[in-house]
N, C-alpha and C positions, 0 to 999 in steps of 0.2 A: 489465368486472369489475375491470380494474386500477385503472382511474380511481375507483374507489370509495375507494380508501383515501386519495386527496386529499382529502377529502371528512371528513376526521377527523382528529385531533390523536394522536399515539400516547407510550407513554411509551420509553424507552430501552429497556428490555425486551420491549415487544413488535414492538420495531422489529428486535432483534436476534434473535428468534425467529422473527419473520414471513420474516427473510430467511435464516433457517436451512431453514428450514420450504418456501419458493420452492424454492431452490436442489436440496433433497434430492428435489421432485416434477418437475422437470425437469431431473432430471442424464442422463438416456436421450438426453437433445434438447441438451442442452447441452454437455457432456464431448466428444462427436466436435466440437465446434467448437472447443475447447482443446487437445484430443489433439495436434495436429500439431506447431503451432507450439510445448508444449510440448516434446513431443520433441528440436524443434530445438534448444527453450532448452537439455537436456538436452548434447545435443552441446557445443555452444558452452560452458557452465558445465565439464563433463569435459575439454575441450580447455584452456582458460585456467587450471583448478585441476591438471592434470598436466602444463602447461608451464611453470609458475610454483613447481610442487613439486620439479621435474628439475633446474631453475637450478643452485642448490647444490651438485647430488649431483654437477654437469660444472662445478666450479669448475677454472679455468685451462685450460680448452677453449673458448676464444672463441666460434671459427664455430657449435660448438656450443650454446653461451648466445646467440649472434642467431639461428638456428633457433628454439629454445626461447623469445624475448620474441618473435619476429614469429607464432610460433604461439599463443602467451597473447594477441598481440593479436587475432587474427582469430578464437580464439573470445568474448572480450568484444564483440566486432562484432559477431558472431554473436547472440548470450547478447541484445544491448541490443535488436539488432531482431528478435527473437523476442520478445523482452519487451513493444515497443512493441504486434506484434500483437497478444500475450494482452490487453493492457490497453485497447486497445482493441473488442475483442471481451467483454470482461467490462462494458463499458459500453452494448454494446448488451445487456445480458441486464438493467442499470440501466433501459433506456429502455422494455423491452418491458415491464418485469414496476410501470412506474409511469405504464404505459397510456396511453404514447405513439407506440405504436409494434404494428400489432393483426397481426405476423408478425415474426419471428424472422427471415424475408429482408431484410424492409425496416428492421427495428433498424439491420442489419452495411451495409446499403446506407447508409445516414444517417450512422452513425458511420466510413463508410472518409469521409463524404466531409468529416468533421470531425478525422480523424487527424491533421494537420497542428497542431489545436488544441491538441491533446494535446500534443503536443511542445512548443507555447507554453507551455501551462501549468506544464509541466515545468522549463523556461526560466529562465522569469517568478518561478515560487514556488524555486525554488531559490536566482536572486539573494537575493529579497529575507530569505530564510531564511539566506544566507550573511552578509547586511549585518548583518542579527539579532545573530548569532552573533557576529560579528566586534565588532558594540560593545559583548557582555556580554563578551567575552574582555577588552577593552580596560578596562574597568569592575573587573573580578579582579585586572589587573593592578596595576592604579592601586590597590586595596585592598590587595594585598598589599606594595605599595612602603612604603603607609603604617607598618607592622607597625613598632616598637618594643617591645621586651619591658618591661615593670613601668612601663607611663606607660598615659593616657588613649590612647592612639593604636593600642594592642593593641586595646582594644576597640572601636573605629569601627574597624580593619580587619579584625577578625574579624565583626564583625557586617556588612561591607564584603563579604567575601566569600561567606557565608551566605548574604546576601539573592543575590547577584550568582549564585550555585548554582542557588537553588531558582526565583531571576524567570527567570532564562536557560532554565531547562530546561521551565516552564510556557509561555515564550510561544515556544519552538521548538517544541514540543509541538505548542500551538494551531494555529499557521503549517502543517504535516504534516496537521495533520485537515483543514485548512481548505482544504488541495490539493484532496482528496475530495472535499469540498463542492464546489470550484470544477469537479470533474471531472463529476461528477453534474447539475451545471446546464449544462453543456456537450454532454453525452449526449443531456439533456432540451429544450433550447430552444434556437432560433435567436438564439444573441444571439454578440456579437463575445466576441473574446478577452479586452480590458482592460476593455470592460465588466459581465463574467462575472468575473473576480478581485475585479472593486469591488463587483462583488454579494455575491461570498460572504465577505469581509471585511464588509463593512455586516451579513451575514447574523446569520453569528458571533460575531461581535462585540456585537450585541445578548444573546448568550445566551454570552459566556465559558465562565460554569462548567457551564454543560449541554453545550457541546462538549468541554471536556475530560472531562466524565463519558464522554458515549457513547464518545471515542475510547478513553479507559479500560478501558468495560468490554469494546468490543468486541477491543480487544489481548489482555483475561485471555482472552476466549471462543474465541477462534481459535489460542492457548495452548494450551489443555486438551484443545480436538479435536484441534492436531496430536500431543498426545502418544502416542494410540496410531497412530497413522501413524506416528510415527520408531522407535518398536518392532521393526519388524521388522531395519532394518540398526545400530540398535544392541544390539539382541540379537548379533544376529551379531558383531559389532565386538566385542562384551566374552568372547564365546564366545573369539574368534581372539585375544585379549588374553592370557584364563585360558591358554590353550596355551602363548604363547611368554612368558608373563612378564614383558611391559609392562604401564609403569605408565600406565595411561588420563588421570592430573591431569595428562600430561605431552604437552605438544599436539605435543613434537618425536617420542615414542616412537610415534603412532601410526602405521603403514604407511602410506605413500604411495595405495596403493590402495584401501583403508579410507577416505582421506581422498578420492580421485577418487568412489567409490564416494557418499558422504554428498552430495557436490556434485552429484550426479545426482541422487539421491533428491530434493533440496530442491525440486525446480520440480514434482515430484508432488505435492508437500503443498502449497504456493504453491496450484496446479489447484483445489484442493478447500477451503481457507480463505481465498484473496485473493476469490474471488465473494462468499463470506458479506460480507466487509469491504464491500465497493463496493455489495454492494445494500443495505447499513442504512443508508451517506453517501448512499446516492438516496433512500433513504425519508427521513431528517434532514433532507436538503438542500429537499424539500416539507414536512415538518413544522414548518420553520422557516419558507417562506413564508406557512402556513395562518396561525400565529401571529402573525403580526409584515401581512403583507399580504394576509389574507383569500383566497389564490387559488382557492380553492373557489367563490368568487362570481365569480371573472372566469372560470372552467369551465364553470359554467351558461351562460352568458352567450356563451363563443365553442360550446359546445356543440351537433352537431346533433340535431334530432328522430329522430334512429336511428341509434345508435352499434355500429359492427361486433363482431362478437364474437372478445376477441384469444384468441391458441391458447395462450398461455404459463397454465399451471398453478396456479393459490393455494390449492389445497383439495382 
């Protein structure tokens, strides 16, 4: 059943509604696979955000403030490999639900034994996202050195820095979705790790403006759902506000534990929006080979005459 959907071209919408749609008929099956390691992240996030909040409040207590940083760092430890797990676990639910994978055992057996990858990729696209970054900054700068007021030179560095904004932040943009991509075919196919970056740059790259759409609208969409998810502890937060008379635009006035409190919450919203994300860059990430390299014909093709039936849910 899964493999069916290789097998057609989809639009941006129904890519992100197919994996609204996956996600919400196997959350019974999937959620205790998240559950844990969230929790963990949970820990780790509340350790690092209320030992990082306390600093301050034990200014000119030394031993105090190295307590307080060696405990922020061990729940960032904490927090990053809890993180690696989920993220890895969310790519096998990529692998099963694009019908490569016909059990939900063997997705997590495939992808522990690709975790390593992950972390390449993570590696890998951050450098070159940092280099990115580093020559539009360099680019800003040199525009605004140019600036003279009331000459020709105001205007090539205002228009210096305009373009230098809005190219910098499209092709950092791109570089971020294009991780996805590259995570997605890493979940999906036995291929190396620099081979798999040069894929999904080649991939993307043929379709620019249609990866910046989908990552677009999948950001608004995963926006919207979480906002009645943060409802509940910013209810509370503004409830606990109206009492004592803090002002909320004031990121110093809010309580400490209000603020521990938020940081916990987030990796439950994370749980329920980061799978919608990863399973639309696995449906893209084949939508873009259908397009560009036919792989629907090389599926028939490695295909066998009786293909098992996966258990993961579309309908």
């Amino acid at each position: 059943m899964g493999r069916d959907i290789l097998e057609q071209t989809m639009s941006v919408g129904d890519m992100i509604g197919r994996a609204v749609r996956i996600y919400r008929l196997n959350l019974r099956s999937w959620v205790p696979i998240l559950i844990w390691p969230t929790i963990i992240c949970m820990v780790g996030r509340v350790l690092f955000q209320g030992a990082t909040a306390y600093i301050p409040v034990v200014e000119g207590k030394l031993p105090l403030q190295i307590g307080l940083g060696v405990a922020a760092f061990v729940g960032l430890a904490i927090w990053f490999l809890a993180k690696w797990v989920i993220i890895v676990r969310q790519l096998a639910f990529v692998r099963i639900a694009n019908g490569f994978s016909d059990s939900l055992t063997e997705a997590l057996d495939y992808m522990k034994s690709r975790q390593w990858s992950v972390v390449g990729i993570f590696v890998v696209l951050s450098f070159i996202m940092s280099a990115v970054g580093g020559l539009w900054m360099l680019e800003l700068i040199a525009s605004a050195m140019l600036y003279k007021r009331d000459t020709l030179l105001a205007l090539v560095s205002t228009t210096g820095l305009g373009f230098g904004f809005i190219a910098g932040f499209l092709s950092l943009s791109f570089i971020y979705y294009v991780t996805f991509v590259v995570l997605s075919g890493i979940a999906c196919e036995k291929i190396g790790l620099t081979a798999m970056v040069s894929r999904g740059f080649k991939l993307a790259g043929k379709a620019v403006f249609r990866t910046l759409y989908l990552g677009t609208m999948v950001s608004i969409t995963v926006y919207f759902i979480s906002i009645p998810l943060w409802l509940p502890p910013f209810v509370l937060i503004g409830l606990d506000a109206l009492r004592v008379g803090a002002d909320l635009n004031l990121a110093e006035e809010i309580p400490i534990f209000w603020q521990v409190v938020s940081s916990a919450w987030e990796p439950l919203v994370e749980m329920i929006i980061w799978p919608i994300s990863s399973l639309t860059f696995g449906f893209f990430y084949y939508d873009l080979r259908l397009r560009q390299e036919a792989v629907d014909v090389i599926l028939h093709l490695d295909a066998n005459s009786t293909e098992p039936v996966s258990e993961v849910r579309f309908s």
